[in-house]
N, C-alpha and C positions, 0 to 999 in steps of 0.2 A: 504494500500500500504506500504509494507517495506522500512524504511528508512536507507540509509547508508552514511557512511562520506568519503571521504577519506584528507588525509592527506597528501602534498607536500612538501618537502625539498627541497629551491631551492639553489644552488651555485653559487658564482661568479667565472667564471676561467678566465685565459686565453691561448690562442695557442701559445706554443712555436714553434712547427717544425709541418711538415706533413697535411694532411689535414682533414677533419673532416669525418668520414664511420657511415653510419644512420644503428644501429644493431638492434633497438624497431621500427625503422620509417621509412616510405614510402621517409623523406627526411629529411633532415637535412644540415645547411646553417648558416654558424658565421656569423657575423653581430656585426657592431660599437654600443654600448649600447646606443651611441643617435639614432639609426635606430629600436630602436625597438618598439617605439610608432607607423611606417611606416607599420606596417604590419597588418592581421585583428587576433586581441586574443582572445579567450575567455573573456567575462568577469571578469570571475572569477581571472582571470590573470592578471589585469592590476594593481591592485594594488601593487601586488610584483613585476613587472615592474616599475613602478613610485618609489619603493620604491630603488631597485636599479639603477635606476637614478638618484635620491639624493646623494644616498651614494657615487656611482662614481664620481658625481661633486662635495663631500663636502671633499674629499681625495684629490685634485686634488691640 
């Protein structure tokens, strides 16, 4: 079975004006960075979730 990787770069932003248009997604929905443990991830996800949850609370 072929194995392949991929690779994610994630960003922290935030919304200045307007509102958010899903152009890759079926949907798309901004959310308070302490609401994103509230939702079901991937696994593969949660770590860079958790990670920027730190980071948000350690700025703060």
């Amino acid at each position: 079975m072929p194995r392949s990787s991929l690779q994610l770069y994630p960003f922290i932003c935030s919304l200045q004006s307007g509102e958010v248009k899903a152009l890759e997604h079926a949907q798309a929905i901004w959310v308070a960075i302490d609401q994103l443990l509230d939702y079901d991830l991937a696994e593969a996800d949660l770590p860079i979730v958790r990670e920027n949850i730190a980071y948000d609370t350690s700025i703060k």
